[in-house]
N, C-alpha and C positions, 0 to 999 in steps of 0.2 A: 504494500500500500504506500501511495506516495506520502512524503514528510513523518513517516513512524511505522509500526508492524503494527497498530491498532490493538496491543495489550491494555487492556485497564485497570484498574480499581478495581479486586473481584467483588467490593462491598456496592458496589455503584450499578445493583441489578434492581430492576422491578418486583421482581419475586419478594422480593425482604419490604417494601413497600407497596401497601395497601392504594394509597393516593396517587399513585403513579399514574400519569394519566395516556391516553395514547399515544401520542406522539415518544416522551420517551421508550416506553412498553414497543412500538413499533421502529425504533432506529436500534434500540437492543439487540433485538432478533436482526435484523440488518448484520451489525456488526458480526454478532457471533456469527451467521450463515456466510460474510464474505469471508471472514478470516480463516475457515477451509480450503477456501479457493488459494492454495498453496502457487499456483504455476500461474496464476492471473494475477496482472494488475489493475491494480481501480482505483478510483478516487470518488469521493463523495461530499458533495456542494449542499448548501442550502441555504434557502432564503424564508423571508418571515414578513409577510405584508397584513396588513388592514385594509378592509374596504367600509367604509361609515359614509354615508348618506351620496352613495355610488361616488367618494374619489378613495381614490389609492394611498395608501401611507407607508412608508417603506418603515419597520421596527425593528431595524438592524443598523441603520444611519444614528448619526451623533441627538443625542436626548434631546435636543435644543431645534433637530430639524423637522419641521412639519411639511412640508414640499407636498405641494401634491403632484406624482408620476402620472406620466401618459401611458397608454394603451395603444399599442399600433400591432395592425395585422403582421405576422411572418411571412413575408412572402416565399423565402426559402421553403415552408412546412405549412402546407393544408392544415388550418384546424388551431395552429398555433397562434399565439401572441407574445408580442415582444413589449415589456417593462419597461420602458427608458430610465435608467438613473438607479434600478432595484441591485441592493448589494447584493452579491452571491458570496458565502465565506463557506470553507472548503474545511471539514472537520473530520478529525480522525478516530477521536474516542467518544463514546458515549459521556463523558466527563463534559470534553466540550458542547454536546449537544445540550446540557441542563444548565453549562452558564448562556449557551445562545439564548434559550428559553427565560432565563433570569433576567438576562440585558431586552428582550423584546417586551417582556412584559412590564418593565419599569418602563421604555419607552410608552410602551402602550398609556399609561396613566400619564406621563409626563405628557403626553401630544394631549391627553383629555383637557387636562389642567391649561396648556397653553392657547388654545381651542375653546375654552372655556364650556366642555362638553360636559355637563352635571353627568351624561350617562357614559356606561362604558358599552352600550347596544352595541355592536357592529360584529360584521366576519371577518374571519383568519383564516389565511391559506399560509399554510408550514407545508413548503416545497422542497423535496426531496429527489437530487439529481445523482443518479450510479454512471460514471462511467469505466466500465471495465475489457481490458482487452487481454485476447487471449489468444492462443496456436490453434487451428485447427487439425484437422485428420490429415490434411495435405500437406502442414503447414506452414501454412498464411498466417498471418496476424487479421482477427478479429477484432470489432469495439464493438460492442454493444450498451447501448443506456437506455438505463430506465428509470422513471421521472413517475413520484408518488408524492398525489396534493394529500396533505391532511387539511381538513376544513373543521370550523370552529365555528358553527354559524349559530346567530342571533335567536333567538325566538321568535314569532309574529306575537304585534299584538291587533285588537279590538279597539281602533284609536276610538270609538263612540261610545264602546262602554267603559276604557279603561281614564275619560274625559282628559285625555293628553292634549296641549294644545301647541299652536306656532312650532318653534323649533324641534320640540319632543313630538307633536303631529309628524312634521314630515318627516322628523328621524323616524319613526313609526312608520309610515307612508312607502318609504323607501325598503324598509327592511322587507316590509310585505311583498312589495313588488318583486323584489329578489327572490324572494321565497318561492311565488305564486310561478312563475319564468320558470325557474328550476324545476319544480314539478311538471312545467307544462312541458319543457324540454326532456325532461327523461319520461313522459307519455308520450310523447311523438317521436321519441326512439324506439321504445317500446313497440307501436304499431308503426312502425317501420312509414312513420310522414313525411313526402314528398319536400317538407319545407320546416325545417328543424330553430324555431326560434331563438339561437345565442344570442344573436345582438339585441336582444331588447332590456339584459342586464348585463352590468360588467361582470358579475360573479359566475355567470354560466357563458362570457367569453374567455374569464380566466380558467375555467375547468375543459372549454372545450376538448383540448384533445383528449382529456382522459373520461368525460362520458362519454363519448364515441360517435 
């Protein structure tokens, strides 16, 4: 593995921890399953955004930055989107994946507080990029990658009966519409729809390639 052999902390497992939530529970098993791949190289990147009241917030950039990132198509990859500005840091051990998650979630409240956001409502995608190469049977050098969102999404609410109004309405407003998108998009994969609605929220063009 590049920058270390990916040893850790054996105390630094999920098992021993009840609260663990998925994201570390799911780069755990990561590491331990690459770290048999003896004759393969890999490395593994990730990134940690927010999306609140559909803009972008990168939770990996400096505590102080609020920027909001663009969204533009890949045109290299059908299906894809390209982040302008999103950090990608490239982690070896499960050690570093829980100070990533330490540093994203402090960010996360500091942007609230700068923002003067009383709520902390919004989705999280924790982006998870493999890239690993290996010999084939003939071989050749192989790469393969593979790219796993965890998502952290919001709740809907009842903006009428829960009498939210102004700011906390359409922060309301917006998360529903995210929501309502998403379902509608994994029904019309589902029955296999001639015309698949991503663009009508960013959070199901950020997912596009991995709902399918």
């Amino acid at each position: 593995m590049e920058g270390g052999d990916g040893r850790d902390d054996p105390n630094m497992t999920w098992e021993n921890d009840p609260t663990s939530g998925i994201i570390p529970r799911a780069l755990a098993q990561l590491f331990d399953e690459l770290r048999v791949q003896s004759e393969a190289e890999f490395s593994v990147r990730v990134s940690f955004l927010e999306l609140y009241n559909e803009e972008i917030f990168d939770l990996l950039s400096a505590a102080d930055d609020i920027t909001r990132l663009r969204l533009y198509e890949d045109s290299a990859r059908k299906g894809s989107v390209i982040i302008q500005g999103l950090e990608e840091v490239q982690v070896h051990s499960k050690r570093e994946v829980y100070q990533i998650l330490e540093k994203g979630s402090a960010k996360r409240q500091t942007a609230a507080t700068l923002m003067n956001a009383h709520s902390s409502r919004s989705h999280t995608v924790f982006t998870v990029t493999v890239h690993m190469k290996e010999s084939s049977v003939e071989g050749e050098e192989v790469l393969r990658i593979g790219k796993l969102n965890l998502v952290d999404l919001a709740g809907s609410e009842n903006v009428g009966r829960s009498g939210a109004m102004d700011k906390r309405a359409r922060e309301a407003g917006n998360i529903n519409q995210s929501l309502l998108t998403l379902g509608r998009v994994i029904t019309c994969l589902v029955e296999r729809a001639p015309h698949i609605p991503y663009r009508e929220s960013k959070l199901t063009r950020l997912l596009q390639d991995s709902l399918g």
